[in-house]
VEXKOLZA-920061 format. One line per 3 residues: their letters; for each residue x, y negated, z of N, C-alpha, C, O. Coordinates in steps of 0.02 Angstrom, whole numbers, plus 50000, padded with zeros to 5 digits. Atoms other than C-alpha are relative to their C-alpha. Last residue first. Layout:
BEGIN
A) X:Y:Z:X:Y:Z:X:Y:Z:X:Y:Z; ... .
END
This chain:
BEGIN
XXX) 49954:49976:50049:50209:50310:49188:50001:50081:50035:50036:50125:50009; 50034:49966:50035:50049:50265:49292:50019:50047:49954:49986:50091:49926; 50031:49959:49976:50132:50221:49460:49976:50051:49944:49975:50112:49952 .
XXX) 49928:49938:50036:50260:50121:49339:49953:50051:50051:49978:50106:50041; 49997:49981:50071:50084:50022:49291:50057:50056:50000:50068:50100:49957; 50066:49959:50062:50006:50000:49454:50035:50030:49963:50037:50091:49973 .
XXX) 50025:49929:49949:50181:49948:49538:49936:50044:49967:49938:50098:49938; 49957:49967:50027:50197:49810:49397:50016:50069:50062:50041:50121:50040; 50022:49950:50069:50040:49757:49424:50062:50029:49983:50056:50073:49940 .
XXX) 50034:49956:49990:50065:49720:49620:49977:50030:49921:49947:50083:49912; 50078:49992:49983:50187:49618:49571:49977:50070:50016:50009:50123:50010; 50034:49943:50010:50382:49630:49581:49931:49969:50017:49922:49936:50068 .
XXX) 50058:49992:49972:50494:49467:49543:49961:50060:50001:49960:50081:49944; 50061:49951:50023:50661:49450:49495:49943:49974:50031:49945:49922:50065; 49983:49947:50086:50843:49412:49535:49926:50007:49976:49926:50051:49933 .
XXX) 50080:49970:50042:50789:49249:49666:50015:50056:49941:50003:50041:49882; 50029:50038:50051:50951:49216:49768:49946:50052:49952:49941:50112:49939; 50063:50025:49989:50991:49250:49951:49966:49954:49924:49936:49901:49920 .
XXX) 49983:50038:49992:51160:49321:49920:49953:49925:50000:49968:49867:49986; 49954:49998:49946:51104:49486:49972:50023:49899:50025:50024:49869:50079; 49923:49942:50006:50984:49493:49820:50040:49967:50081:50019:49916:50108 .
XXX) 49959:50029:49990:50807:49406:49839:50069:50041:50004:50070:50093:50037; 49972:49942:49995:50653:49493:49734:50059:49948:50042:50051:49893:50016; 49915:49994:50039:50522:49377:49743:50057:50041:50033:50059:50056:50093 .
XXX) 49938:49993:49964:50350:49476:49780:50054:49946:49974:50066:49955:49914; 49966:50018:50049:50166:49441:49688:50067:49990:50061:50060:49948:50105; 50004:49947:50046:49981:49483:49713:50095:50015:49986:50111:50058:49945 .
XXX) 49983:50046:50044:49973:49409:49902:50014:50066:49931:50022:50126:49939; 50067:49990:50057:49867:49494:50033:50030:49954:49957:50002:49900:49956; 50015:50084:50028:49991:49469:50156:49956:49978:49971:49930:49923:49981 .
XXX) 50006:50037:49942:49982:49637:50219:49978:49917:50018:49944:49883:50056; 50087:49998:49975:49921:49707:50063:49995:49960:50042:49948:49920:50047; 50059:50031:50048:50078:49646:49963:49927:49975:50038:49891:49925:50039 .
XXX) 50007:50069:49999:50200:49696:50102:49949:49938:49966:49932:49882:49984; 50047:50038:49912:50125:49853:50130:49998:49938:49991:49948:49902:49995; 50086:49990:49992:50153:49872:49940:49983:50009:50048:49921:50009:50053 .
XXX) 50014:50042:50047:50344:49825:49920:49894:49964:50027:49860:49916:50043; 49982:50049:49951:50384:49943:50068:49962:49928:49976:49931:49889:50012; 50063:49980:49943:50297:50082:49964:50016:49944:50056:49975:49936:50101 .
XXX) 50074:50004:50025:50396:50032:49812:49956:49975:50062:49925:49922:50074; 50039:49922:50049:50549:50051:49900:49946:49969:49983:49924:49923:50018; 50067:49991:49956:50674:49906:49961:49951:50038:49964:49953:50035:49902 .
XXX) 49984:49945:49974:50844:49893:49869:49913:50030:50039:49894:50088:50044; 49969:49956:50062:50821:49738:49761:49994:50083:50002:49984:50122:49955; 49945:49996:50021:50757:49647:49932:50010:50054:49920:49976:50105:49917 .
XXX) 49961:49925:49983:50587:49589:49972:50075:50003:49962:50091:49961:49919; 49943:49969:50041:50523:49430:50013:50008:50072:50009:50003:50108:50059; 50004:49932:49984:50359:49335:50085:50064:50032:49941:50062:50021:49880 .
XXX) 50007:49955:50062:50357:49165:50044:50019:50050:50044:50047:50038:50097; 49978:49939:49949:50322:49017:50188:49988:50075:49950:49931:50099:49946; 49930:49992:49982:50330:48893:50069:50031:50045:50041:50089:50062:50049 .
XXX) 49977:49973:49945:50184:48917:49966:50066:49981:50037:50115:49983:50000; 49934:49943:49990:50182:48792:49820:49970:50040:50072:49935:50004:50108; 50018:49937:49972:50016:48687:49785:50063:50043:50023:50037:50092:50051 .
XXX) 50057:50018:49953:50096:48509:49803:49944:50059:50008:49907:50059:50058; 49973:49997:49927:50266:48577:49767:49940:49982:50018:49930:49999:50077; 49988:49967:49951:50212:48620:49583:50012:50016:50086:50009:50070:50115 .
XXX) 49910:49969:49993:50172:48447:49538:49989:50062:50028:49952:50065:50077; 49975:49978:49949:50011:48359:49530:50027:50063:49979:50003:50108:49945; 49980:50032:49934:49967:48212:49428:50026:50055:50040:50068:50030:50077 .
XXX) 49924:50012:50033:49950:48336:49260:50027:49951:50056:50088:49953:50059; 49943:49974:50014:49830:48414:49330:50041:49994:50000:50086:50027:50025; 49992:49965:50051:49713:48265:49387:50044:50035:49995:50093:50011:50022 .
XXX) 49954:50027:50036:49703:48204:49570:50008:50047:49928:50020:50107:49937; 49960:49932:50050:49544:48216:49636:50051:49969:49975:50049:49910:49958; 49995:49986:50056:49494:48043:49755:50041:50080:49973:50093:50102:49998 .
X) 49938:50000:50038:49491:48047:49932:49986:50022:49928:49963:50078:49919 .
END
């Protein structure tokens, strides 16, 4: 099978779909099992009404760890 160049392929053809979430409310430390567990760098935040407010990484945990 031929490579398909960059610009041929679309977000949905790498996407995850099975995403890993946390809520608005959920602690740091909940945040960061979930990270390891999965081994992914990168949360979306979903509010109640199941929509995307945000995102938490694992760098933004580092960094307010450091404040």
């Amino acid at each position: 099978m031929a490579k398909q160049s960059q610009t041929q392929i679309s977000a949905r053809d790498v996407m995850q779909s099975d995403v890993v979430t946390v809520a608005p409310s959920d602690s740091l430390q909940e945040a960061l099992t979930l990270l390891t567990e999965n081994h992914v760098t990168g949360l979306p935040v979903i509010d109640s009404k199941g929509r995307c407010v945000g995102m938490v990484t694992a760098s933004d945990i580092l960094n307010f760890e450091q404040d």
